[in-house]
Phi, psi and omega in degrees: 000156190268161203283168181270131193283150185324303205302326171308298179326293189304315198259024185273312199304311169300323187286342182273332194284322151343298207261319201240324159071052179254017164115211214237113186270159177219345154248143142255157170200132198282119194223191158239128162201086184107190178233000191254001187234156148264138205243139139247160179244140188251165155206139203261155176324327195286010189030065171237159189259126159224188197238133181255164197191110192229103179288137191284191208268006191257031289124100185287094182336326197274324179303307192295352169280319191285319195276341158293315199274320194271341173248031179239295168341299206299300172340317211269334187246064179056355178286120188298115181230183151212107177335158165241171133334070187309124179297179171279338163279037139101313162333186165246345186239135184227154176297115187233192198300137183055047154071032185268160168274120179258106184245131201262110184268172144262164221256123185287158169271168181079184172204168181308147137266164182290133167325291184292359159274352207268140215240117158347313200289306147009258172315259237328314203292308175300339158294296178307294190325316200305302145008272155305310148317264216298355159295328173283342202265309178288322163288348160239357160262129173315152165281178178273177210264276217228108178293113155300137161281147181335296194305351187256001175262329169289147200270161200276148199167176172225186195090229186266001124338274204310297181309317192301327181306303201296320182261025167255025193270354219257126177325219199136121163297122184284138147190180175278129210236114162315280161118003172171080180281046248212101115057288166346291209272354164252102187279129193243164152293186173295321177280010188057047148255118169322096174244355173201136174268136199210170159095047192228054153311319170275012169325083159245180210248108183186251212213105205279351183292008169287337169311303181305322200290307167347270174311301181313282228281314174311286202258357173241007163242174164267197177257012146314287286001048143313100189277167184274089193278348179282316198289273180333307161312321177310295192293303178279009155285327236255329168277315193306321167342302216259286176292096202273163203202347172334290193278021195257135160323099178259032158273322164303329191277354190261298187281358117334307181281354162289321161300324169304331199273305163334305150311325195237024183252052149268318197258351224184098198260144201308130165321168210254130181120343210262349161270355164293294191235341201259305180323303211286339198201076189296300242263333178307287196304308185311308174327291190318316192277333188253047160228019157277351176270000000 
């Protein structure tokens, strides 16, 4: 990626020293870590590192605080995460250039890999994390006092709008959803060990098995979509270890994650395919997956 320009440098450099107070910085350099933010990486005179991160306005100052605060939780219990920052008025988020959110991390080891590099032992690995995340996440976070429904965020229509209403009245397990589960937001070591979940803007409170649908579609299809069923297997036995999911009806948790996807594609751009083929028909996908078991 190309260095960050003077003009740039100074003004990241006043606003964090403003805002966030990590001391007298002397480099930026422009990095990838995720997709929902632009990243840069800093290093301070105290030759400490972070990770700066400036989310564009459609990403909700209060959400991206909660979602700082709820990954400091995971952090305190040893789940590779990446701490944020607290500003000096005690937030996580400070007002950055054009009116973007800025939030100060501390900078994870590793990077992404490709979806067609990742090995069956892989996924496993990404199951399991999953797992796990979502256990940690029900155990330290409160649910919210009064949750919207899904059905009332998503936009209005008939057709296959209409079936999705209809299949989000069909139970589901609530927890708290990481909310863009995708190779960008997963970082490995040189050995493809999984060391930091990063990307967590779309933190919300809805149906966390939409993560798997998330990895499943990302690491058990191609770009055909054609599925992998060993790949697949790979990911929901490897959740099933810790969470169990054999029996669970997934065509409702597929139409949760359409919707969530519905809901959220200001922030998040659609999968390639999902007004085509998946929206029209969630019970394809809910198939693929429960026929890995």
């Amino acid at each position: 990626m190309p260095p960050v320009d003077d003009q740039q440098t100074y003004l990241l450099n006043g606003l964090i020293a403003r805002h966030f107070g990590l001391g007298r910085i002397v480099r930026f350099r422009p990095v990838e870590r995720g997709r929902q933010a632009e990243a840069f990486e800093l290093f301070t005179a105290g030759e400490k590192e972070y990770l700066v991160m400036l989310y564009p306005p459609a990403f909700h100052e209060d959400q991206l605080d909660f979602a700082a605060g709820a990954v400091n939780a995971l952090d305190r219990h040893r789940f590779s995460v990446m701490p944020f920052v607290a500003s000096k008025n005690v937030v996580f988020v400070a007002e950055g250039p054009q009116n973007r959110h800025m939030v100060v991390g501390l900078a994870p080891a590793g990077s992404a890999i490709r979806p067609a590099d990742y090995t069956e032992h892989d996924i496993s690995q990404v199951g399991l994390r999953l797992a796990w995340m979502h256990r940690l996440l029900k155990e330290q976070l409160p649910p919210p006092r009064e949750p919207v429904p899904l059905g009332r965020r998503i936009p209005a229509g008939d057709g296959p709008l209409e079936q999705l209403r209809g299949l989000l009245t069909l139970p589901t397990a609530q927890g708290w959803v990481h909310g863009d589960i995708q190779p960008a937001a997963l970082l490995h070591d040189a050995d493809h060990q999984l060391r930091a979940i990063t990307d967590w803007g779309l933190l919300h409170w809805g149906c966390p098995l939409e993560d798997l649908v998330d990895a499943f579609i990302t690491l058990a299809t191609d770009a055909r979509g054609a599925f992998a069923q060993r790949r697949g297997a790979a990911l929901l036995e490897a959740y099933d270890s810790l969470v169990p999911i054999k029996r669970m009806p997934w065509t409702p948790v597929v139409a949760s994650w359409c919707a969530q996807r519905l809901a959220d594609q200001d922030r998040r751009a659609l999968p390639e395919g999902f007004m085509e083929a998946v929206l029209p028909a969630p019970e394809r996908l809910a198939t693929a997956m429960a026929s890995c078991f």
